[in-house]
C-alpha positions in Angstrom: 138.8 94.7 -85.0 142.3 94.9 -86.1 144.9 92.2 -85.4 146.4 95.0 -82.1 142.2 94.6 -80.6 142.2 90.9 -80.9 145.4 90.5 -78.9 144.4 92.9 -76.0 141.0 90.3 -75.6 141.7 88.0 -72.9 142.5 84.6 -73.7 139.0 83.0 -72.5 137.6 85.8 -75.0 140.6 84.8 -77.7 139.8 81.0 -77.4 136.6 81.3 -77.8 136.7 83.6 -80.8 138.9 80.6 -82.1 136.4 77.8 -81.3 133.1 80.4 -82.8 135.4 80.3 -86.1 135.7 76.5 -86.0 131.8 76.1 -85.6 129.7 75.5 -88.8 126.9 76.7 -86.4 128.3 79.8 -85.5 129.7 81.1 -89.2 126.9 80.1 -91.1 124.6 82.0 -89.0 127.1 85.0 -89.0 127.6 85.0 -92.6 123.6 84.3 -93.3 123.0 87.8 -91.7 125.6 89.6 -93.6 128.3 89.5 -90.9 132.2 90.5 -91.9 134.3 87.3 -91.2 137.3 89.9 -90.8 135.4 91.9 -87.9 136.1 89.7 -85.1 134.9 92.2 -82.7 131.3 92.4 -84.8 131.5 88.6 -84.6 132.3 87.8 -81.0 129.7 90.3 -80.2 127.2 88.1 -82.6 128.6 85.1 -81.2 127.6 86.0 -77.7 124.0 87.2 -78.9 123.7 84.0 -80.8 124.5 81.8 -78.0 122.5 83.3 -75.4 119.6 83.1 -77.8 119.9 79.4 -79.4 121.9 77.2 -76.7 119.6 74.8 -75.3 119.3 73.6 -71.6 121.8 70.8 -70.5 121.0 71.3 -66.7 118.9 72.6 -64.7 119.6 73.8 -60.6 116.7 74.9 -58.3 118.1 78.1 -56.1 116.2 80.6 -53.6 117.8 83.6 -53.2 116.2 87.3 -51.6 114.2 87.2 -54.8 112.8 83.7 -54.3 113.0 81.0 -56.5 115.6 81.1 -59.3 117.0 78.3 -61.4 120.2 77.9 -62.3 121.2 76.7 -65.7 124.2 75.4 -67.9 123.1 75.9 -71.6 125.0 74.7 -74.7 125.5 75.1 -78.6 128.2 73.7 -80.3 130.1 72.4 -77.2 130.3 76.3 -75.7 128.8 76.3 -72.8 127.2 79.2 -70.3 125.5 78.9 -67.1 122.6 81.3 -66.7 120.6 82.8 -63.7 118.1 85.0 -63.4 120.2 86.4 -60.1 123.2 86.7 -61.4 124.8 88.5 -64.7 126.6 86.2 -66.6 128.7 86.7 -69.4 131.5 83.9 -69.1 131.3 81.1 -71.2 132.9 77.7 -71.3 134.6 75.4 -73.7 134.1 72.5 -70.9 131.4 71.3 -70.0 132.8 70.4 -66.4 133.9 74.5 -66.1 130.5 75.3 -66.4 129.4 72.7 -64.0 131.7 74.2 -61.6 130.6 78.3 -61.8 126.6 76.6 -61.9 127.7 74.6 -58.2 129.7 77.9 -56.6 126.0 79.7 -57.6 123.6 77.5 -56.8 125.2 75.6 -53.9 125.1 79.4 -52.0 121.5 79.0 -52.5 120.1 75.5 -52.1 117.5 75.9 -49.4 113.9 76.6 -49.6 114.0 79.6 -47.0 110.3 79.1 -46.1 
């Protein structure tokens, strides 16, 4: 991505590229596969990928929705956080814990009661 792409991200998507190149966690999984430190949009791409795939569960909210049953949940690696439903398509991601708490409560607060 040249220097022009990075700028036109928007700043959630700039800061975290900034915190992903700060992590250990992050790089050294990057570099391990063979990933181009200079690429950043091949790396926020990974980054995203990576996180989805080895953030554990921090919390964990019950929902019911037209579907059912559906959990809510704020996962973390590396202090980036994401909250993930099954209902919903997620792709923000927070560098605060208490940001994440916040999207997880305007989702699962919509959706508290056991309709049956």
């Amino acid at each position: 991505m040249s220097k022009l792409a990075y700028l036109k991200l928007s700043e959630n998507d700039r800061l975290f590229l900034e915190r992903v190149t700060q992590s250990k966690i992050f790089m050294s999984a990057y570099t391990q596969q063979g990933g181009d430190t200079s690429n950043y949009l091949e790396l926020f791409d990974f980054a995203l990928d990576y996180l989805r795939n080895e953030a554990e569960t921090i919390e964990s909210h019950d929902a019911w929705g037209s579907g059912g049953h559906f959990v809510v949940e704020i996962r973390e690696l590396d202090n980036i956080f994401f909250v993930a439903a099954i209902e919903f398509d997620t792709e923000r991601f927070h560098l605060c814990l208490k940001n994440a708490q916040w999207e997880a409560e305007d989702i699962y607060s919509n959706f508290v009661e056991d309709p049956e």
